[in-house]
C-alpha positions as CSV (number, residue, x, y, z in Angstrom):
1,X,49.3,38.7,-28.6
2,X,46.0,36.5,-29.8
3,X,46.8,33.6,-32.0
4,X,45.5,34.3,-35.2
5,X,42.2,33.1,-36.3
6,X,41.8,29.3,-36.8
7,X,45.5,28.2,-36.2
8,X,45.9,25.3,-33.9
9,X,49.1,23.6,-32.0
10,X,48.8,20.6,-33.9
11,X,49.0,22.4,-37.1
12,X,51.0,25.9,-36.4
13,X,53.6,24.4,-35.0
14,X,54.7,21.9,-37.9
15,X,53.6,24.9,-40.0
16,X,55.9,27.1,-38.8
17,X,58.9,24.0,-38.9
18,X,58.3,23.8,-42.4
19,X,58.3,27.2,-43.3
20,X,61.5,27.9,-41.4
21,X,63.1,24.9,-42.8
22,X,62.3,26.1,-46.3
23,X,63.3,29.7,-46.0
24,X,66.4,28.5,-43.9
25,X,67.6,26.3,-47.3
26,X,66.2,29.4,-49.9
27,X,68.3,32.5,-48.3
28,X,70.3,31.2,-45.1
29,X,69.5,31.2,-41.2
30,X,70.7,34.9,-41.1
31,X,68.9,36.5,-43.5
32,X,65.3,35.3,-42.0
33,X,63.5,37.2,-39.9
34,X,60.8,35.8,-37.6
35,X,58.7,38.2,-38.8
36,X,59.2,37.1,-42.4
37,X,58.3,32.8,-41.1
38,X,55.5,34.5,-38.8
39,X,54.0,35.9,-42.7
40,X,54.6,32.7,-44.2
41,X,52.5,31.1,-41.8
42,X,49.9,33.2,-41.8
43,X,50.0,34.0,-38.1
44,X,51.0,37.5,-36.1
45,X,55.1,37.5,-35.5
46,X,54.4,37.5,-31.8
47,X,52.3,34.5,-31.8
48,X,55.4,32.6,-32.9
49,X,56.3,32.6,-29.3
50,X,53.6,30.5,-28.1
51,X,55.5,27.7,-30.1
52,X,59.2,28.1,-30.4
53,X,61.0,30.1,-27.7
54,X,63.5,32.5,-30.7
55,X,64.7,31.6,-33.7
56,X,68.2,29.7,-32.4
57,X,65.5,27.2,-31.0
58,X,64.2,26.7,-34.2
59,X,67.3,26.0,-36.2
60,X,68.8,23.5,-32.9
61,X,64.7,21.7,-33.5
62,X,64.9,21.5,-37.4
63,X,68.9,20.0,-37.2
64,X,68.1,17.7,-33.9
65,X,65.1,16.5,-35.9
66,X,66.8,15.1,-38.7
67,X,69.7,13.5,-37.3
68,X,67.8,11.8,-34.8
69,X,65.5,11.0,-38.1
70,X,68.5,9.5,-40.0
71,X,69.9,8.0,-36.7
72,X,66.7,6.0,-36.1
73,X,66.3,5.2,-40.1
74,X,70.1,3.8,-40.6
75,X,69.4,1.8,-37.2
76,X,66.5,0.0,-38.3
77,X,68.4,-0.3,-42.1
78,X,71.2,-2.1,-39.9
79,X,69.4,-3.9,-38.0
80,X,68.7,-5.9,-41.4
81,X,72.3,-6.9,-42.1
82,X,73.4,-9.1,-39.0
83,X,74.5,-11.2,-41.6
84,X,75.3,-9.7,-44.1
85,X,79.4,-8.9,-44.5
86,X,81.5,-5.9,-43.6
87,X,81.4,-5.0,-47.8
88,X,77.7,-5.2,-47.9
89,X,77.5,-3.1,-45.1
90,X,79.5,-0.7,-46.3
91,X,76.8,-1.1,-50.3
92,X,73.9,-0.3,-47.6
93,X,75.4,2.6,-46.2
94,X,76.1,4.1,-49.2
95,X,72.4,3.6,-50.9
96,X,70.9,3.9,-47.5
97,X,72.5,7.8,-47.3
98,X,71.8,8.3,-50.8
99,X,68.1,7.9,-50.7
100,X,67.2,9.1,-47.6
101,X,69.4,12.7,-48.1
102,X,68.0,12.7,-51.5
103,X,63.7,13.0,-49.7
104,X,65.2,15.6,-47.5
105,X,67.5,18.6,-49.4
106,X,66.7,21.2,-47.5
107,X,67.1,19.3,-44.0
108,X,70.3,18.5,-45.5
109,X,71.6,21.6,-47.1
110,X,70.7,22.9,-43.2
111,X,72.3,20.3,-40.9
112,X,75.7,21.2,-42.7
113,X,75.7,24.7,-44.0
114,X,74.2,26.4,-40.8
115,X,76.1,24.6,-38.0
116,X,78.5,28.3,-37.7
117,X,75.2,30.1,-36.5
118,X,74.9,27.7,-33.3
119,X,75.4,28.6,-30.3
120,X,78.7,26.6,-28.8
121,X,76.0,24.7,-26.7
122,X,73.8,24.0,-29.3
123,X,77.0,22.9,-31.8
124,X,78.5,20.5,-29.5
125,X,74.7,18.7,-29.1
126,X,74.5,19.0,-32.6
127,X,77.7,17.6,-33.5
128,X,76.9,15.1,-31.4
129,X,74.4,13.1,-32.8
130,X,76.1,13.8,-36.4
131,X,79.3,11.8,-35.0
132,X,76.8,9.4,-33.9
133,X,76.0,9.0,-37.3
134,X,79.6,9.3,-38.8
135,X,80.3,6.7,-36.2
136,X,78.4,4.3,-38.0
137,X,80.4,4.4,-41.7
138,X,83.5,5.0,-39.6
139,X,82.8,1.3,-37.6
140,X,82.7,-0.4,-40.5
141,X,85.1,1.2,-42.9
142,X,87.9,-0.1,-39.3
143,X,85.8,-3.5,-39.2
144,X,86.7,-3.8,-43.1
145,X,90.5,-2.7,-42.2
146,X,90.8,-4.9,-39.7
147,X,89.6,-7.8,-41.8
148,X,91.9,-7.2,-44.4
149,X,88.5,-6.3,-47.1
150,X,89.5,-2.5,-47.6
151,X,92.7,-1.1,-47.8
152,X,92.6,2.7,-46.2
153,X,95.1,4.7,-44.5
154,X,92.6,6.1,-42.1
155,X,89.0,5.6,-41.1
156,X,87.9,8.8,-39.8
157,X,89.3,11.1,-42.8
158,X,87.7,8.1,-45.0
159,X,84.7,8.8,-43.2
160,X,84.4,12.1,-44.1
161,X,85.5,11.9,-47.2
162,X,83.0,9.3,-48.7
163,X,80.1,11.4,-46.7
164,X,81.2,14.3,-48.7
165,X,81.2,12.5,-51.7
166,X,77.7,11.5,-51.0
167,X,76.2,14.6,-49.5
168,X,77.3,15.9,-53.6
169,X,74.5,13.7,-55.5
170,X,72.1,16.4,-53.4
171,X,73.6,19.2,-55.0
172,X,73.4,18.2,-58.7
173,X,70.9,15.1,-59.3
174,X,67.8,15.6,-60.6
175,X,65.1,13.4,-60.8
176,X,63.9,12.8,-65.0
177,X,67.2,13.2,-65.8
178,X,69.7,10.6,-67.6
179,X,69.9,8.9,-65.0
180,X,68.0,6.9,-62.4
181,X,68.4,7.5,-58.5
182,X,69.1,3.6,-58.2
183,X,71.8,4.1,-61.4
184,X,73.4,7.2,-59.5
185,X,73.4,4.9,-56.3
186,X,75.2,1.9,-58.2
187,X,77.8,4.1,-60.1
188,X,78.5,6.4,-56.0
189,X,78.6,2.6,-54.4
190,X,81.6,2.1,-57.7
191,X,83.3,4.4,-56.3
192,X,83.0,4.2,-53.0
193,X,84.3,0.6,-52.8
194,X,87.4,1.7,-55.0
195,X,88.1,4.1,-52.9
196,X,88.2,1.5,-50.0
197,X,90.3,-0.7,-52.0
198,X,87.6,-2.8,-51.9
């Protein structure tokens, strides 16, 4: 099937990302049609084809992309604190996830909420690189055990527990409002330490 007029790889394809990424967050994986991205872009639904191979592809690209995007950002953040103490650490992480969920709701709302429509493949590469990620709070929420500085019965379900507790600020804050991102990120870091027993 032509490619519609004027519509170029270097532009189509991050098109049609965004679109999908949108529409994913708006009504679900399920509920969108190629057809209904292929309108969005502007381009015939076959043509779709000449850039993502069906729409599981798409959902695998959009997740991939921002995990390896937070895994590379909290990298480089870490790569800052050589110095800096396990407790610090542990302030970083929790403005670090903050801020850079906060640019990225939709990317968000996706890498959690759609993870039941992959295929068992595609979950276990996803879930991957999120452990990867987990990984990172989980090392030093056992570096802060092991140095006496937080008092927790177990990492892991502290992990997840404090990443739930942050993933919430996506769901409710709004920017104008009371209060400021870095005041949400101070009162969230509050917490977090106390419940660390920090």
């Amino acid at each position: 099937m032509a490619r519609t007029q004027g519509s170029h790889s270097d532009i189509t394809g991050p098109k049609i990302r965004a679109v999908a990424l949108r529409l994913f967050a708006q009504h679900g994986y399920a509920a969108v049609s190629m057809r209904q991205i292929a309108k969005e872009v502007g381009v015939q639904a076959g043509a779709l084809y000449n850039y993502i191979p069906d729409k599981q592809s798409l959902l695998v690209t959009l997740m991939e992309t921002h995990m390896t995007d937070v895994l590379a950002a909290w990298t480089a953040r870490l790569e800052t604190l050589d110095d800096a103490d396990v407790l610090h650490r542990l302030e970083a992480f929790t403005r670090f996830h903050i801020r850079f969920h906060m640019e990225r709701p939709d990317a968000v709302f996706i890498a959690y909420m759609e993870l039941r429509n992959l295929t068992p493949a595609h979950f276990t590469h996803i879930e991957a690189l999120r452990s990867r990620y987990e990984n990172g709070l989980r090392d030093i929420l056992e570096e802060g055990v092991s140095a006496k500085a937080f008092q927790i019965t177990d990492p892991k379900i502290t992990t997840l527990a404090v990443i739930g507790m942050l993933n919430g600020v996506m769901t409710w804050y709004r920017s104008g409002g009371r209060l400021s991102l870095e005041e949400v990120e101070t009162i969230y870091w509050d917490m977090v330490r106390k419940a660390v027993g920090a």
